[in-house]
N, C-alpha and C positions, 0 to 999 in steps of 0.2 A: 247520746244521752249519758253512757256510763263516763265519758271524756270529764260533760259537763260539771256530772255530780263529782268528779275528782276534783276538780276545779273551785269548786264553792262549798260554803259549810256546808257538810250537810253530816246527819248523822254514822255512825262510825261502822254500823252492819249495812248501810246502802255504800256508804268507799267500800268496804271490802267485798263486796258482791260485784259493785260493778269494775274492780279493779279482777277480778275473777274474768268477768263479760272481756274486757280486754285482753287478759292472756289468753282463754282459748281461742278469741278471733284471732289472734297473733300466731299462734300455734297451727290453726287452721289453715291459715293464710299462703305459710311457710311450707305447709305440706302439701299443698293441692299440685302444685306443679309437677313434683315428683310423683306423687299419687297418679295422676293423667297420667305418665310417660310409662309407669308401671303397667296399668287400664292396658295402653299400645302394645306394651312391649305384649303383654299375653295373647295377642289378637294377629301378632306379626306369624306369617306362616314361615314355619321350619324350613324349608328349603329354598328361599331368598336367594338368588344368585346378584340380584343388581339392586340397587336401595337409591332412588332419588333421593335424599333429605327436601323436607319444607326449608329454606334458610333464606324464603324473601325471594329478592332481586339479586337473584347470584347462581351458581353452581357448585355442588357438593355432592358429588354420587359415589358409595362406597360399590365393590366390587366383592365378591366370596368368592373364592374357588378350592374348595378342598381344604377349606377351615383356613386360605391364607387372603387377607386383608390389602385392597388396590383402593384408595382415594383420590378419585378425580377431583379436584380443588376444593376450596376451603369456605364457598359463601365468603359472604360479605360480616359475618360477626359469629366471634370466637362463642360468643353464650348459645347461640342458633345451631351451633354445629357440634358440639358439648352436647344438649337434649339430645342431639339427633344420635351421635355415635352412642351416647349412653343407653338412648332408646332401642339400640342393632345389636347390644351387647359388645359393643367395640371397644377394645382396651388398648391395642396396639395395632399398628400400621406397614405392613411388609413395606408399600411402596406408594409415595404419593405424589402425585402427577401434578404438578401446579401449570395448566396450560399456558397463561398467558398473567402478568402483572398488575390487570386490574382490583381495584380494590373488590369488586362485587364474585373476585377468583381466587383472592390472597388472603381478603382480610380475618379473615377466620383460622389465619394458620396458627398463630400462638396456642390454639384449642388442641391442636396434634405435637407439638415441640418438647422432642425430650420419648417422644412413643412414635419413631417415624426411622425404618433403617435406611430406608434408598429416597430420595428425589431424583424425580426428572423431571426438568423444568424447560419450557422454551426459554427463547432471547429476554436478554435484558437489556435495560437503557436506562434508567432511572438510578441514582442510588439509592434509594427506596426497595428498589428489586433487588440489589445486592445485600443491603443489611436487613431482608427476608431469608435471604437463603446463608446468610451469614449466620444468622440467628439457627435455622434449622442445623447447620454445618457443627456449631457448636455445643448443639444436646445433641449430638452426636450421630446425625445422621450422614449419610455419604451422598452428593450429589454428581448428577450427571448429565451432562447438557445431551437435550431430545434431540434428532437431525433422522430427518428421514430415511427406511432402511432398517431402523435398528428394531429387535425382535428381541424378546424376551420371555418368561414363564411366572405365572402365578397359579402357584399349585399344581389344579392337570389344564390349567387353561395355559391358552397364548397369548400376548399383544404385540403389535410390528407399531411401528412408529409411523404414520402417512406422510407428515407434513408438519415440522417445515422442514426446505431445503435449508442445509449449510448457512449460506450465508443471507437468508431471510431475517430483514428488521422484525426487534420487537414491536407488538400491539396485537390488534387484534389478528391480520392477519400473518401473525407469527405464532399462531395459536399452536399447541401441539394438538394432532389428529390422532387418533388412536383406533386402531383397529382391536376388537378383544374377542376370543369364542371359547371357550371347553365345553364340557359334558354338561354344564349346568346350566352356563353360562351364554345367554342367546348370543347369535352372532351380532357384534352391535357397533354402531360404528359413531364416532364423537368429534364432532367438529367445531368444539372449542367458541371461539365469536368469528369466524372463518366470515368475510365479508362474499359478496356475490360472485367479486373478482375475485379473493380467494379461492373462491369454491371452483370456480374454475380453470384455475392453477391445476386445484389438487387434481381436479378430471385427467388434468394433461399428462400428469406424473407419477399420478399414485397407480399402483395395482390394485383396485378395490375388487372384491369379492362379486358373483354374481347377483347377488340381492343379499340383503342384509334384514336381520329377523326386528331389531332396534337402532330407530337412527337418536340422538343428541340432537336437537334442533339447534341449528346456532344462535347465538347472540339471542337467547331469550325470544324467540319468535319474530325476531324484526322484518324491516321490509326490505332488507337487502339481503336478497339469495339469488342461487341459482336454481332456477324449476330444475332444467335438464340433470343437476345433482340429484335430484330427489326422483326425479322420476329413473332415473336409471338405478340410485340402490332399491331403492320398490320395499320399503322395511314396513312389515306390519304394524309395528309401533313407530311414535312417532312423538318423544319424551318432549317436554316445554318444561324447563325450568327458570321460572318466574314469578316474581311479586307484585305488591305496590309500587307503580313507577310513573314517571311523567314523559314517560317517551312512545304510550300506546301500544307497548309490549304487551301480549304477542299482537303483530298486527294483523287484521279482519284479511287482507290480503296473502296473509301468508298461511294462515288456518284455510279458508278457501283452498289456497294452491295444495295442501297436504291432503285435504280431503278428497281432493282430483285423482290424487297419487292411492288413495286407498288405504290410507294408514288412521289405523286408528288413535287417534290423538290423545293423550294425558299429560295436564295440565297441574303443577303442583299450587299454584294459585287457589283450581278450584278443587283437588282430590285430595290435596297435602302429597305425607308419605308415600309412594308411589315405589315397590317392587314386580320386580320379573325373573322366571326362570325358566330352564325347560325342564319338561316332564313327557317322556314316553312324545318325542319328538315335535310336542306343541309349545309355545310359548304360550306362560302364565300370568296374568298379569295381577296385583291385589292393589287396592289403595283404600286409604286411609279415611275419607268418605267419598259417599256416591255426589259426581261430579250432577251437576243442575242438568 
């Protein structure tokens, strides 16, 4: 109505009222977003070791360890990933893990470019995936291609690289696998979009740990895994990061097989935000709402 009365004669104290009506809605509008992320940020609990982001149909999970910052991929869109690191208080990035070169793993990276010191990145194949890390290489981060074997520190934590071997093609199962654990930080293990036959690669080759406290579910919950993975790291949690898709992620088959395994399932679709830490030797978990 205040649109309309701008639009047509009308007298000179009903336009300035309702051009009034239009700026505070304008003004409202503009702030609610931030306003919400504020609402979050107060509500996130203080000792956060692992931070799912919400970002859709993708993967984005920030790392703490002793006030130093690990970004597991970038989501699928730079604005998704932006609320979410704003929402964690996240300014900068020790290290960020670009698994694999899909867009719903990549596309989000211009959100960290320019606040990023190290990359590790798996295979590439695409020139899309090279003027990605072209782009990172140039706001000045240092990159270094993942191969399995290789071990590292963030803060008082550790991570060891699983998978991939050497000379494994890019895609999905060229994902890098990551092992991570410190004092805060649950033992948790992230398998990238690792396909079924992947997954049992890594069985054949990797050292994994005797149970693991958080597994990454692959590839957004699909219906190509390996049970015998799952049932052998035996991870109390059992992370799904996922959106709106047309592929029936997560599938009914594969929540079934995790729920066999004993893990309690969290779903950023249905929780959002999704953190974990330890405390006093248990795994914590918080999210952002109560799942249905």
């Amino acid at each position: 109505m205040a649109v309309v009365i701008l639009l047509v004669r009308s007298p000179r104290p009903a336009r300035v009222a309702a051009s009034a009506v239009i700026a505070v809605t304008v003004v409202f509008a503009a702030g609610a977003v931030p306003a919400a992320q504020i609402g979050l940020r107060a509500r996130l609990p203080e000792a956060w070791a692992i931070a799912v982001c919400d970002v859709g149909q993708g993967d984005a999970i920030a790392i703490r360890a002793a006030g130093h910052i690990a970004l597991v991929d970038t989501g699928p869109d730079p604005r998704a990933l932006t609320a979410c690191l704003e929402t964690l208080g996240v300014e900068r990035v020790d290290l960020l893990i670009l698994t694999h070169f899909d867009h719903d793993h990549d596309g989000g990276t211009s959100a960290v470019a320019g606040r990023v010191d190290a990359v590790l990145h798996g295979p590439t194949a695409a020139p899309d995936d090279e003027r990605t890390l072209t782009r990172l290489r140039d706001a000045g981060a240092r990159l270094v291609r993942a191969d399995a074997g290789m071990t590292g520190t963030l803060g008082d934590a550790r991570w060891r690289v699983l998978w991939p071997q050497p000379r494994t093609e890019a895609g999905n199962d060229g994902s890098v696998v990551l092992d991570i654990a410190g004092p805060s930080v649950p033992p948790m293990l992230m398998l990238g979009d690792l396909s079924a036959e992947g997954q049992r690669r890594l069985m054949a080759t990797a050292s994994l740990r005797p149970t693991y406290a958080v597994v990454k579910v692959s590839h957004h919950g699909s219906a190509d895994q390996e049970p015998r993975l799952y049932r052998r790291v035996r991870a109390t949690v059992a992370l799904i990061s996922v959106g709106e898709n047309t592929y029936g992620h997560p599938r009914s088959e594969t929540l079934a097989m995790l729920a066999s395994v004993g893990a309690r399932l969290a779903r950023t679709d249905l929780e959002g935000l999704i953190m974990l830490w330890t405390e006093a030797s248990t795994v914590r978990l918080w999210h952002e709402r109560e799942p249905p």
